[in-house]
N, C-alpha and C positions, 0 to 999 in steps of 0.2 A: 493498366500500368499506374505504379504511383507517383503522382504530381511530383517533380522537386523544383526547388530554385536554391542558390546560395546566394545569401548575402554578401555585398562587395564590400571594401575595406578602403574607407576614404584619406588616411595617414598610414605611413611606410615608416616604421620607426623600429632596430635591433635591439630595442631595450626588454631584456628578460623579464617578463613580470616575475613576483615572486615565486617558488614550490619547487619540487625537486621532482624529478621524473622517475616513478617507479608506481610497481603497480600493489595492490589491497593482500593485506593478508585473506586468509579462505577462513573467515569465521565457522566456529563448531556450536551449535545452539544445544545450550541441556548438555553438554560437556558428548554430545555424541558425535561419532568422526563420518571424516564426508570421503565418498570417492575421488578422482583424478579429475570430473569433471564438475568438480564444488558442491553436489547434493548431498545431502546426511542420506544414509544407509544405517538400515536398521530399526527404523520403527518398526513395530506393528499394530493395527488395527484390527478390532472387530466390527463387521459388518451387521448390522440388527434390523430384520427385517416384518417380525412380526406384526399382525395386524389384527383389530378386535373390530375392525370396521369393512369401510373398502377398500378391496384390495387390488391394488395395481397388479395389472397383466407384466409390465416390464419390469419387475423385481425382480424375477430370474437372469434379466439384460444389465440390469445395475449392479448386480455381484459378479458378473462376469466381466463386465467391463474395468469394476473395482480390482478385481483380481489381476484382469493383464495390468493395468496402469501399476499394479504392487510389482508384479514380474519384471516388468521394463522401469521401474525406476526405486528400486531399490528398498522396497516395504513390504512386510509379510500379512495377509490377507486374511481371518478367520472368517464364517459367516454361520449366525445360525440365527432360531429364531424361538430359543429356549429363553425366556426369562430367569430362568434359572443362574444364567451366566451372569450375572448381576449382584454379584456378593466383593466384598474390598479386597477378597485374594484374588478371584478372577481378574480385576479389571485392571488391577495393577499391573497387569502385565501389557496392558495396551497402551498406545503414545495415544489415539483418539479413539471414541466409537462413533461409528457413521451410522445415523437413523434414516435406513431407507427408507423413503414410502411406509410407516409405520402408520398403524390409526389406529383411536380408541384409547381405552386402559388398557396397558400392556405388563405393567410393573406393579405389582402390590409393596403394600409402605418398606416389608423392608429392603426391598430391590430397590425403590427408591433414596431410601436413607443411603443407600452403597453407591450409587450413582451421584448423590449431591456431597459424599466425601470425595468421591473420586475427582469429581470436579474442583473441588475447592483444596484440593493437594496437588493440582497442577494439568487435571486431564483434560484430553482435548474431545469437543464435540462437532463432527459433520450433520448439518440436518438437510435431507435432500425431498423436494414436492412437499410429499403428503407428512411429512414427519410435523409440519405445522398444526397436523389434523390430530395430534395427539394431545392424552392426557391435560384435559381442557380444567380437572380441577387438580393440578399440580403446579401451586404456582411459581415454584424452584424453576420447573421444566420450561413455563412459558415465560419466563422470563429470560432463559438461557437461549430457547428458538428464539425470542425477539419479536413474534407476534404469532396469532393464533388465526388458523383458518376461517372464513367469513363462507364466498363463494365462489363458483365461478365459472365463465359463460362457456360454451363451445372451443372445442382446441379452434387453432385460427392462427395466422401469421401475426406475426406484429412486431414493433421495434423498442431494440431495448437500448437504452440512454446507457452508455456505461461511466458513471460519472468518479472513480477512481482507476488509476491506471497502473498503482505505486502498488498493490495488491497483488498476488503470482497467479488469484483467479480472474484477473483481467487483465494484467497486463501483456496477454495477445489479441487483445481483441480491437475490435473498431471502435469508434469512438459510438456510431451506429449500428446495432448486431440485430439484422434480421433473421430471425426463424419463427417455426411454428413451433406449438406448445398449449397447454390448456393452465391458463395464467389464473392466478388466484388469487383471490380481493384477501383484504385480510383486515382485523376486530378492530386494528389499533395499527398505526405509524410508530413504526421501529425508529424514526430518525434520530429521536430524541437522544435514546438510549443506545443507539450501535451505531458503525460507520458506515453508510450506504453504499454498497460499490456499486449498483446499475438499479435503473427503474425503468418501470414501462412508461411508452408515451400511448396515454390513453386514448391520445385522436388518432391512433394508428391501429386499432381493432375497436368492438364493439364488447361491451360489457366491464368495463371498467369502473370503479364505482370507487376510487380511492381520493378524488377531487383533484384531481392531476396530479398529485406527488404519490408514487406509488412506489414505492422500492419492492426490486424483487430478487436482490442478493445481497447480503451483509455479512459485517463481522464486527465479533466485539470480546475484548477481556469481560469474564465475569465469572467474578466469585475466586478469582483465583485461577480459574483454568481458562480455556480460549473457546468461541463459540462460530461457526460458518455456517452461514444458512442459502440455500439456493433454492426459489423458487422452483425451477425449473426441473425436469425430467419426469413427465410424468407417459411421457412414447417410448413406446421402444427405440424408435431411431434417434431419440436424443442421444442412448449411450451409443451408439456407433458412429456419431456426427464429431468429429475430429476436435472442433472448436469448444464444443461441450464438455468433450472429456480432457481437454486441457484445461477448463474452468473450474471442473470437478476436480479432477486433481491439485488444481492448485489451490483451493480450499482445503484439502484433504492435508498438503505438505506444512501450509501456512498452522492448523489444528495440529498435529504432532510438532509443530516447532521446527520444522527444519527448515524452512523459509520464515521470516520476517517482515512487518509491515504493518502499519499504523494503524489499528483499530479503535482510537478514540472518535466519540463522536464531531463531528466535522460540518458546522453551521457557520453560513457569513461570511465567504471570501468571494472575492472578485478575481476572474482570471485575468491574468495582464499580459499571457503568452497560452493560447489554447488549442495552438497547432493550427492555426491557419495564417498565413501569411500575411491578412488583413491584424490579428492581435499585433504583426511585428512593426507596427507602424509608428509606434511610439518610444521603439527600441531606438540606438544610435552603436555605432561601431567605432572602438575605441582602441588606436593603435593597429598592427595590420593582423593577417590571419582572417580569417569568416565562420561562419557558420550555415550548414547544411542545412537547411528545411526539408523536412520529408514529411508531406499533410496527408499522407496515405495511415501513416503511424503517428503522426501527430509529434515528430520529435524534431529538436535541433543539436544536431552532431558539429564539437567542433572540428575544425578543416584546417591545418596550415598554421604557420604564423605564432606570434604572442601577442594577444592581445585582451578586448573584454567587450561583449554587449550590453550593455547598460537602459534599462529603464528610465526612460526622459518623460515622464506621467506629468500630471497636470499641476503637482504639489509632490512636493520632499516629502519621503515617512521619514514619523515620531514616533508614536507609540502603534505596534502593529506585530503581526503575525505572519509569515513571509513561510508559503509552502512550495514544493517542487517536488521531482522525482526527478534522478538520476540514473546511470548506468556505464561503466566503465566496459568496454571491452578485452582491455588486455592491461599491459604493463602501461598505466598511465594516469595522469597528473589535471586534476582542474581544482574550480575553488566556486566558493559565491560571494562578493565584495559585497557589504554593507557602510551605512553611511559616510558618502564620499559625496564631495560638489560634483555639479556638474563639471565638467571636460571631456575633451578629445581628447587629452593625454591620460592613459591608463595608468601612471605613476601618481597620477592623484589620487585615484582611489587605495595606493599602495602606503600613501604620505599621508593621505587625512583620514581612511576609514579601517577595516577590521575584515580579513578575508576567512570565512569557512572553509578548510583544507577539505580535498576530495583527492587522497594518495594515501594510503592504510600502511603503507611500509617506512615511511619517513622517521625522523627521528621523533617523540613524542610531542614533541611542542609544534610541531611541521607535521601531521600525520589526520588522518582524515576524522574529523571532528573537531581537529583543533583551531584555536584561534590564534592563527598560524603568527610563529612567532613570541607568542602572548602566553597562551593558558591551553597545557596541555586535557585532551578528552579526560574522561576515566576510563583507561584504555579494557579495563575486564568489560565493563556496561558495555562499551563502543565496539567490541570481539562478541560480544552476543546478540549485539542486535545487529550485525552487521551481516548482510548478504552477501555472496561470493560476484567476483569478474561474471558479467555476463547476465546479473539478476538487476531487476529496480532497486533501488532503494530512496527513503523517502527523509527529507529533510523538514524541521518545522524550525526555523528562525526565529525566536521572539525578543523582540527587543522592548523594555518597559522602562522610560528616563535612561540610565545610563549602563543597564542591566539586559545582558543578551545570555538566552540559554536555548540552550543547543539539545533538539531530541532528532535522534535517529531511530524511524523507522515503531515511533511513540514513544522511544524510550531515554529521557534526560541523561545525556553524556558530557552534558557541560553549563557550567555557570560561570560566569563571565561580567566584573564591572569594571565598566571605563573610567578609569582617575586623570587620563591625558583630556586637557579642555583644545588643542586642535585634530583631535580625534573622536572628537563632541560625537555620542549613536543619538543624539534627539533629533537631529532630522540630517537631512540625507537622500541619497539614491541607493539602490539595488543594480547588481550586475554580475554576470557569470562568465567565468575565464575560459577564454581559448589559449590555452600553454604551449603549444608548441606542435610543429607539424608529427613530430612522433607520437602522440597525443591525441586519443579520439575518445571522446567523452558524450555522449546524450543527455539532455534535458527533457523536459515536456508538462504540462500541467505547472503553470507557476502562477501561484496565486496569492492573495493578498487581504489580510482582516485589517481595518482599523482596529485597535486596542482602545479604553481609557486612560488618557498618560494619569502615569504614576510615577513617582522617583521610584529609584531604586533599594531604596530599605523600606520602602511601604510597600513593594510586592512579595506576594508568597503565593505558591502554588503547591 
């Protein structure tokens, strides 16, 4: 059973915090339309499973698996394992190709040349196990996987870190996911250059050879198109393992674009809420209303009330990088308050700081990315990068002197300078609204970069 507790609520106060109660439009990603219950319908994918090396027994288990996850959720499945398929008419008709289990030279140059247009015109790449074990002198390809096969010791249990949650290929998972699998070292650390979603923890099997940071699922914009890589699936029973193939697939929807989520590379933050009830320690409850814990899932739902939890840290941010992942459930209303004094009264933070709206239906100045109030999103950017009721989605705060901008889900929907001097963004608290008892909103992963302070006309990004 999973652990909860809620947070109590030390002031009793009917004062409305700001935002309006209503719930997110259903974003359409790539102008494509989504069913009744928010997913895009309608990609398609080919499946590519050829191999010049070795060849996995569970290829036949990975296109079948592929194939239902297209059946039941709304994508059409090709699979072959003709390189032939490989020319710019062919491919144009796929949202991503999934490289199963592929190894060796599979692709002569000009099947190659078609494949790194495809990519850099928008197409999406799944690489799943052995696809890392390809085409070792194409350096288009290995750059696009994100690292190149090394070795790797006996299948074996072991535990995977899943260190993003805001991603659609982890965000079911634990924060600890054990399974077994035959886990693979690999030439070079992807960190650098892609977003890490989960790594192994080395002391938790034998043969590990990566020096404790070992990632073995990622994602990264490149070149133009989008790139997923999982180590994982090289058993048969991986594709029949429930939790697998929701990870697969959510790699697979995030690669066609019909899910969203932050794939920049992601070094240097410190958690200040990491789903356990010890991070909430340095939290304070501001105004009435609480928030749910639930350290099974790592998330805090708010409960009741108008109020705000607030981050009471060791020192005020100034210059800084402020991450989270949220999730609305239905028709409903929260925000994130940046630089505000400390207080018990939640109207401080309403009088002295800047709230990030979380309500997609408001009016534009009031609607989710806005600096409510202040400075409307760019609502076309904020509609495509934006997830449906019911999905993560990922906020990245930066505030630099007097200059906050706003990316959802990676994607910049707002810039924003402070000209009020008792509204000062150089330093400050962080806090996330509980709006009202009609109102249930999730948080989870919130985390925090120092920056270099800068004013605000000496940054550019």
């Amino acid at each position: 059973m999973r652990a909860s507790a809620r947070i109590t609520i030390a002031t009793a106060t009917a004062a409305l915090l700001i935002g309006c109660v209503s719930g997110p439009a259903v974003s359409s990603p790539d102008g494509k339309h989504e069913g009744a219950a928010g997913k895009a319908v309608g990609e398609k994918v080919l499946v590519f499973s050829k191999t010049a090396g070795f060849r996995h027994d569970s290829i036949p288990d990975g296109i079948a698996a592929i194939k239902e996850l297209g059946a039941a959720n709304g994508f059409t499945v090709d699979a072959t394992e003709d390189a032939k398929a490989f020319t710019a008419k062919n491919l144009a008709k796929y949202d991503a190709v999934i490289w199963l289990s592929t190894t060796g030279d599979v692709l002569d140059g000009k099947q190659q040349a078609a494949f790194e247009g495809y990519i850099k015109k928008g197409g999406g790449y799944v690489g799943v196990h052995a696809a890392a074990d390809t085409e070792y002198d194409w350096p288009f390809y290995g750059g696009l996987a994100g690292a190149y096969f090394q070795s790797h010791p006996a299948i074996q249990p072991a535990k995977v870190q899943v260190e993003d949650h805001g991603h659609p290929s982890t965000a079911h998972l634990p924060g600890i996911w054990d399974r077994t699998d035959e886990w693979y070292n690999y030439r070079s650390n992807p960190r650098d250059r892609a977003h890490v979603l989960a790594s192994l923890d080395e002391s938790s099997y034998s043969g590990g050879s990566m020096s404790g940071d070992h990632p073995i699922a990622w994602c990264q914009d490149y070149q133009g198109g989008r790139s997923f890589y999982t180590g994982s699936g090289h058993t048969k029973e991986s594709f029949a393992d429930p939790a697998y193939r929701t990870h697969l697939l959510g790699g697979i929807r995030w690669a066609t674009g019909a899910a969203q989520a932050d794939c920049r590379p992601e070094k240097g933050y410190t958690p200040i809420f990491d789903g356990t009830a010890t991070s909430l320690e340095a939290w304070k409850q501001a105004g009435p209303g609480s928030f749910e814990l639930d350290e099974g899932d790592g998330t805090l739902t708010t409960v009741g009330g108008m109020g705000m939890l607030w981050h009471d840290g060791a020192k005020e941010l100034g210059s800084y990088s402020l991450k989270l992942d949220w999730r609305m459930d239905g028709d409903d209303n929260s925000g994130i308050f940046v630089g505000f004094p400390a207080s018990d009264d939640p109207w401080s933070a309403v009088d002295n700081g800047y709230e990030i709206q979380i309500d997609a239906t408001d009016v534009p100045e009031k609607t989710t990315g806005s600096v409510y109030g202040f400075k409307s999103a760019d609502l076309k950017k904020r509609d495509k990068a934006l997830n449906p009721v019911g999905e993560w989605n990922t906020y990245e705060l930066r505030v630099e002197g007097e200059r906050l901008r706003i990316y959802l889900n990676g994607v910049k929907i707002n810039d924003f300078t402070n000209t009020d001097p008792a509204r000062s963004l150089k330093d400050g608290h962080i806090g996330i609204q509980n709006h009202g008892a009609d109102d249930q909103v999730s948080f989870r992963d919130i985390r925090v970069k120092d920056l270099p302070a800068r004013t605000a006309s000496g940054v550019g990004r």
